[in-house]
TIDOVEX-391532 format. One line per field, with one value per atom (N, C-alpha, C): atom name; residue number from 1; x, y, z. Coordinates in pm, 1 decimal. Layout:
BEGIN
a <- c(CA,...) $
k <- c(NUM,...) $
east <- c(X,...) $
north <- c(Y,...) $
up <- c(Z,...) $
***
This chain:
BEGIN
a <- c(N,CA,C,N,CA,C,N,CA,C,N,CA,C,N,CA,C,N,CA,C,N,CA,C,N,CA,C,N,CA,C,N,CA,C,N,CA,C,N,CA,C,N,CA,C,N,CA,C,N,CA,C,N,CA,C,N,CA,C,N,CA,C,N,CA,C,N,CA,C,N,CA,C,N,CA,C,N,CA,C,N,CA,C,N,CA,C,N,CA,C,N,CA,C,N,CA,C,N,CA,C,N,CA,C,N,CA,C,N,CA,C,N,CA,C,N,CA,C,N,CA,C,N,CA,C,N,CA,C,N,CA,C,N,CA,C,N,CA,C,N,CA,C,N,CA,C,N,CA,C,N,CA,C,N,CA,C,N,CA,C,N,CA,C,N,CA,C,N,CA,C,N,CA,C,N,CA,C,N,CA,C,N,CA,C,N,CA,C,N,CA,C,N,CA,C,N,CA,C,N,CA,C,N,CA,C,N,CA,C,N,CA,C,N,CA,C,N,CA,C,N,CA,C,N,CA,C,N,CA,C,N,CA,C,N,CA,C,N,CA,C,N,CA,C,N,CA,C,N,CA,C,N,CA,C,N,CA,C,N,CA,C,N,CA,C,N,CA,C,N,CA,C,N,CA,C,N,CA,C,N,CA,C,N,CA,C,N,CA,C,N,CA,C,N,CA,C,N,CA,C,N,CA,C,N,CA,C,N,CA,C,N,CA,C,N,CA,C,N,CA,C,N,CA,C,N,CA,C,N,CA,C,N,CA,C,N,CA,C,N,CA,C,N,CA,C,N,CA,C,N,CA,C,N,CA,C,N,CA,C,N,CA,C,N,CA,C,N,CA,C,N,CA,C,N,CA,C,N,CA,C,N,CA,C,N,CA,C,N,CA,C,N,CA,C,N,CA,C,N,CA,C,N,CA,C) $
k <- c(1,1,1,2,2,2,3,3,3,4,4,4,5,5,5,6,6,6,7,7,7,8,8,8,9,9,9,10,10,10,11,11,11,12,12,12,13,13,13,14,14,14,15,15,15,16,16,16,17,17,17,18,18,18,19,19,19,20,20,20,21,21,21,22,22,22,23,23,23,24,24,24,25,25,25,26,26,26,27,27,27,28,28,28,29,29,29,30,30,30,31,31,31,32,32,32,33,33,33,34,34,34,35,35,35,36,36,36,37,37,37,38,38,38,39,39,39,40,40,40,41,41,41,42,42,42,43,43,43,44,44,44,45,45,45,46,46,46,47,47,47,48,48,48,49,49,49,50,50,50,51,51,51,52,52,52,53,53,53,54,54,54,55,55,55,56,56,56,57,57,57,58,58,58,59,59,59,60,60,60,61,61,61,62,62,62,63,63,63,64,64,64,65,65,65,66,66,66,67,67,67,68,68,68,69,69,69,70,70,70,71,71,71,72,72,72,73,73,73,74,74,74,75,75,75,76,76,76,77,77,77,78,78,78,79,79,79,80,80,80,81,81,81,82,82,82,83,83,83,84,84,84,85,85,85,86,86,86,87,87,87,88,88,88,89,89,89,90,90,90,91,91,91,92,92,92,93,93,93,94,94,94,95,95,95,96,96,96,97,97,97,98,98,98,99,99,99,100,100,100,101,101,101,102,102,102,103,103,103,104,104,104,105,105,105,106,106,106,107,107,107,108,108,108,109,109,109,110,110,110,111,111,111,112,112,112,113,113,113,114,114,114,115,115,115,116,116,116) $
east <- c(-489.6,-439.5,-353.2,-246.2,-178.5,-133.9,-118.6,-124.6,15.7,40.1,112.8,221.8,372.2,472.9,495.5,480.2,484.5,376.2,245.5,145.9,198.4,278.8,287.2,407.0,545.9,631.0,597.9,505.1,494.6,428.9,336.9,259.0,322.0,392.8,525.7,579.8,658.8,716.3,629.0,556.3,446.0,435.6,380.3,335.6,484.4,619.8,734.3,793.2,728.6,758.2,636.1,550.2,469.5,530.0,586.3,657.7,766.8,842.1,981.3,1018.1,884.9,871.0,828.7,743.1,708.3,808.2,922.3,1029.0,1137.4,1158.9,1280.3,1166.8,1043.8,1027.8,900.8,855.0,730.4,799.9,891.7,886.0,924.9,937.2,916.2,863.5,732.7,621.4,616.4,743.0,746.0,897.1,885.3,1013.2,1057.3,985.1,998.3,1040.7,1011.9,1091.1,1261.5,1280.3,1453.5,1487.1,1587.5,1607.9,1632.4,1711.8,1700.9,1605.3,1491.9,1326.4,1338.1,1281.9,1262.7,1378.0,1484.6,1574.2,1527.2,1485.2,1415.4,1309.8,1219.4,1061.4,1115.4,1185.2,1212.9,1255.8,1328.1,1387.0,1290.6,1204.8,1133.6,997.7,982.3,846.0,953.1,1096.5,1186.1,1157.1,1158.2,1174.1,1033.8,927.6,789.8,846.8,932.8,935.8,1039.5,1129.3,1253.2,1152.8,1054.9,972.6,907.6,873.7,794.4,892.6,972.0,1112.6,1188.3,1244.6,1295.2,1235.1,1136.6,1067.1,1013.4,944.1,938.6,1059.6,1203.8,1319.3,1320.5,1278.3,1314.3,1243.3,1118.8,984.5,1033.3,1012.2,1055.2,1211.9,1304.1,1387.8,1388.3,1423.9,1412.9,1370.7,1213.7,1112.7,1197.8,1224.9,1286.0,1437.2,1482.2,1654.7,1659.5,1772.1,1804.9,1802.2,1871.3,1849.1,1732.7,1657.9,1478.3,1373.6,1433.9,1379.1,1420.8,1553.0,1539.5,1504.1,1476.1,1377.9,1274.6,1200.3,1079.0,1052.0,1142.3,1153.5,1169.8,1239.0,1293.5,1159.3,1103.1,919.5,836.8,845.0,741.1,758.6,873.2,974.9,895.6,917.9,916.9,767.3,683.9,500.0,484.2,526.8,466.7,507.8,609.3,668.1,635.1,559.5,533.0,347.4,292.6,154.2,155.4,252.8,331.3,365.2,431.1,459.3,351.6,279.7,143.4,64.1,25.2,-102.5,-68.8,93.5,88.4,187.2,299.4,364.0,309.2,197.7,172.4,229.8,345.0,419.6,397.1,367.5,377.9,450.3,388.7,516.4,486.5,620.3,616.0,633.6,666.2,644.2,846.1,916.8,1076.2,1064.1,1001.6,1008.8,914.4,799.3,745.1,848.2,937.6,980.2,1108.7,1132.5,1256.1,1190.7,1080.1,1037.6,988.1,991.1,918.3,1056.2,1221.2,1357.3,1381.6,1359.5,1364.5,1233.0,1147.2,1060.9,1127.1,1153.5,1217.7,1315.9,1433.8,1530.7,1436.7,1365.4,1300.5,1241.6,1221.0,1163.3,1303.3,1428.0,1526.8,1579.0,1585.2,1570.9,1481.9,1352.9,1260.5,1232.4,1288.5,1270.8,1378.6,1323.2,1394.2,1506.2,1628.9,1683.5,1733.5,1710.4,1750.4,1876.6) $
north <- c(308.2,300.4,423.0,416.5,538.3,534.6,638.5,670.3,700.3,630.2,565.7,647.7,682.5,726.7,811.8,802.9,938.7,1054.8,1039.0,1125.3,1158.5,1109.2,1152.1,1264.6,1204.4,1295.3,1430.9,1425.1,1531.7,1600.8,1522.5,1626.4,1735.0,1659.3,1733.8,1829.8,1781.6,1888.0,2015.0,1969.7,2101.1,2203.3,2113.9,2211.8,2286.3,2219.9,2272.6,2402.2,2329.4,2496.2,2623.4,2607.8,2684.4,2795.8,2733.2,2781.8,2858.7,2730.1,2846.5,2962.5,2957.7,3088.3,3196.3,3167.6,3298.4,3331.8,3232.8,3314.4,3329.3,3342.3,3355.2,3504.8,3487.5,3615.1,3703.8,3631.8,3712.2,3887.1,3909.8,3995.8,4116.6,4070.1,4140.0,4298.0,4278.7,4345.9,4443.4,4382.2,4486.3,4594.3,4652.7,4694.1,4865.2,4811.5,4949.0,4869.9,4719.6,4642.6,4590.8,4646.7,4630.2,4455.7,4460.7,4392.1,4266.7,4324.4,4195.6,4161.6,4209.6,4178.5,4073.4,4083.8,4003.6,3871.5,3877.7,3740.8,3662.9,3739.4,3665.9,3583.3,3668.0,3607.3,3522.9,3496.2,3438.0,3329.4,3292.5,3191.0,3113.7,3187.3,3112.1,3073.5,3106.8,3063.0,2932.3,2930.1,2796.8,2698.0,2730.3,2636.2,2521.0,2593.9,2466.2,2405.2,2476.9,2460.8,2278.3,2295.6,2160.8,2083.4,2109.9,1990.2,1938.5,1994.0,1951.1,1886.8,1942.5,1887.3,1744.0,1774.8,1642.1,1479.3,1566.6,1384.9,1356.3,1472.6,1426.8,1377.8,1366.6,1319.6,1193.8,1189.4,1074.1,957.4,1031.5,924.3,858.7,965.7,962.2,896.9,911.3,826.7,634.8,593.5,482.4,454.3,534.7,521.1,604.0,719.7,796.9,816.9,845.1,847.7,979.7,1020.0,1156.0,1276.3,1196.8,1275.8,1327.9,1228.6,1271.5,1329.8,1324.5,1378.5,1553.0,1573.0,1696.4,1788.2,1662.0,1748.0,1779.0,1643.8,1708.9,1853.0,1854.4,1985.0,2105.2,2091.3,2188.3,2261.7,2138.6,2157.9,2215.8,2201.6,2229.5,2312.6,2409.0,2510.1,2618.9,2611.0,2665.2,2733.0,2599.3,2577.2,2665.4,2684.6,2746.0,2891.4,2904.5,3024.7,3122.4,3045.4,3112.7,3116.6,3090.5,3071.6,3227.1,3236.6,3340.3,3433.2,3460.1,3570.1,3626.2,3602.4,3648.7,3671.8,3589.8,3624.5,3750.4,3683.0,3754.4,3897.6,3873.3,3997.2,4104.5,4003.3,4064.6,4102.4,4025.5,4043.4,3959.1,3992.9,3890.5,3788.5,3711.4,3589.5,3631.8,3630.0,3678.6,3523.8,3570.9,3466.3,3399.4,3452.8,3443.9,3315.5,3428.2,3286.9,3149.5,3155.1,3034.1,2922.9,2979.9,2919.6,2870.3,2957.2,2885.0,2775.8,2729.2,2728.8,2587.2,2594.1,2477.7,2392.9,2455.8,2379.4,2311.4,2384.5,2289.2,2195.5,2194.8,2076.9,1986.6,2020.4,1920.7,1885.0,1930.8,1850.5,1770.8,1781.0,1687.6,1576.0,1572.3,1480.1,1363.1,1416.9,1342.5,1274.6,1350.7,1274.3,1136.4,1158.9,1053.1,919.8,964.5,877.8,766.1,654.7,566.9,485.4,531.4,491.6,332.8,346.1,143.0,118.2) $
up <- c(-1148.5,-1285.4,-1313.4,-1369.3,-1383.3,-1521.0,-1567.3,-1697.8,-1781.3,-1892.8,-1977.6,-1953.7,-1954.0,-1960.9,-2035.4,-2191.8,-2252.1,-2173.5,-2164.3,-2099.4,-1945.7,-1897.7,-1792.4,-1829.3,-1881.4,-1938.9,-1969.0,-2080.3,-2139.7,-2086.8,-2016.3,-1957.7,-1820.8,-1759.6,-1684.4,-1734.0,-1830.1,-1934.1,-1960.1,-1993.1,-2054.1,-1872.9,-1818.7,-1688.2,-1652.7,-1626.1,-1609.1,-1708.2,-1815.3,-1916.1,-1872.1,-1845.2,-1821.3,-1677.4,-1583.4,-1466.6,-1547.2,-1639.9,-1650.0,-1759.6,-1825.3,-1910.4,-1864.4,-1729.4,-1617.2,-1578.1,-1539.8,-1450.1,-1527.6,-1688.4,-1767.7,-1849.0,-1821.4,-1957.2,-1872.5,-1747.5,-1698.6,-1649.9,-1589.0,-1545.9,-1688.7,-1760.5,-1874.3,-1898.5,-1852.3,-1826.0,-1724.5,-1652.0,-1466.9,-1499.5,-1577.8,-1614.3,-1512.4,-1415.5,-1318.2,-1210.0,-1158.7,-1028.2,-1099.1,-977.8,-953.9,-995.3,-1085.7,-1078.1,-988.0,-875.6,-765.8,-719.2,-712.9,-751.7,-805.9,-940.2,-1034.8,-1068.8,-1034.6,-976.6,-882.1,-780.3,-657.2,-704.1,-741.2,-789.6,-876.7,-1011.2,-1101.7,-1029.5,-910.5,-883.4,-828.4,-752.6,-656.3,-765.8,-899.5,-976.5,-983.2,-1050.8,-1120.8,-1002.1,-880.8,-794.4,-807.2,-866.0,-891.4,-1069.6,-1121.2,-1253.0,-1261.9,-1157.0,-1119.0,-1033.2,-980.2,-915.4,-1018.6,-1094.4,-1240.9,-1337.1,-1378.5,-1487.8,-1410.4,-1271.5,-1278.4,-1266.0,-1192.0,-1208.1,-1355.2,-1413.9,-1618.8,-1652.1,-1624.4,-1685.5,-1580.5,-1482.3,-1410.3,-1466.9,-1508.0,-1498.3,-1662.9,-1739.8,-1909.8,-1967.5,-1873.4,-1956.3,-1934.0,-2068.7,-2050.2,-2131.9,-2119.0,-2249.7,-2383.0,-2319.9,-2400.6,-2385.5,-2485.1,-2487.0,-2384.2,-2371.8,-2303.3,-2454.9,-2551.3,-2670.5,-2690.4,-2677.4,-2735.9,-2614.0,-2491.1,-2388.5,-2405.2,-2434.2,-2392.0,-2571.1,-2664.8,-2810.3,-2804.1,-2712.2,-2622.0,-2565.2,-2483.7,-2386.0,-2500.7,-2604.8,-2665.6,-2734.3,-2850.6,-2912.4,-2780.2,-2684.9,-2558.6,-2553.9,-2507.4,-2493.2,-2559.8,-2722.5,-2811.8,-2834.7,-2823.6,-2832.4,-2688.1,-2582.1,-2510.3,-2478.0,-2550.6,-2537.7,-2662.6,-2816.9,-2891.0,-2821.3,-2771.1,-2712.2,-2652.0,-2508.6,-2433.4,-2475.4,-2597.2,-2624.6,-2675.7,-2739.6,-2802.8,-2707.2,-2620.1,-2502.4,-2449.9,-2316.6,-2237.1,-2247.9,-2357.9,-2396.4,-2531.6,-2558.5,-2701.6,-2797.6,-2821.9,-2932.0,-3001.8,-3186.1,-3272.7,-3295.3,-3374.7,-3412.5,-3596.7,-3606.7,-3750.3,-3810.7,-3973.8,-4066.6,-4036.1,-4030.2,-4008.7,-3787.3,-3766.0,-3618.6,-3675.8,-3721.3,-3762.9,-3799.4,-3922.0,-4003.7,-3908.3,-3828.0,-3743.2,-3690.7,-3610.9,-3503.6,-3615.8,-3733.0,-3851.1,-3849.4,-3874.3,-3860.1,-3783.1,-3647.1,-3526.4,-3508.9,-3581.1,-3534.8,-3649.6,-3771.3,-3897.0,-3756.3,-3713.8,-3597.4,-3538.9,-3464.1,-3387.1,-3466.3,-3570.1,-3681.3,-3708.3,-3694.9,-3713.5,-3563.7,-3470.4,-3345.8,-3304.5,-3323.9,-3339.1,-3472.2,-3576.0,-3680.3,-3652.1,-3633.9,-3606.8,-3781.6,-3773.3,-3922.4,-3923.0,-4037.2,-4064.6,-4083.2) $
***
């Protein structure tokens, strides 16, 4: 039995953001390795991050527009990177990112609402 298309999507999505916020914001923290370091490593975390992302777009469109696939990605994006910054950089999320982060989900509300 395999499990419904959105759940598989998203759930892709989600694991693929999880890879590519390590390798766009992890080395963050290493601010003493050389940069060509941290390009390297960064590429090679992205490389599990595109095994994860393209088959979620392969599997997910159809069901989903390309429009609404990558609003998906964008809310995921956002949800795991405000999770991230708090855990693992420890930086707040103030009341000004919420409220961004509240616009772009209103966008995603207009992506998905199907109009008559």
């Amino acid at each position: 039995m395999s499990l419904p298309i959105p759940v598989t999507t998203i759930g892709l999505l989600l694991a693929s953001n999880i890879f590519m916020t390590f390798a766009w914001y992890g080395h963050l923290k290493f601010k003493t390795a050389s940069l060509v370091t941290v390009i390297f490593i960064s590429w090679g975390i992205a490389f599990f991050e595109y095994l994860l992302m393209v088959p979620a777009n392969r599997i997910g469109h159809g069901h989903f527009s390309a429009a609404e696939l990558k609003t998906i990605q964008e809310v995921i994006t956002l949800t795991v990177f405000a999770v991230f910054s708090v855990t693992y950089l420890k930086e707040p999320l103030t009341w000004n990112h919420l409220v961004g982060f509240g616009f772009i989900a209103l966008g995603a509300f207009f992506i998905f609402h199907k109009w008559a």
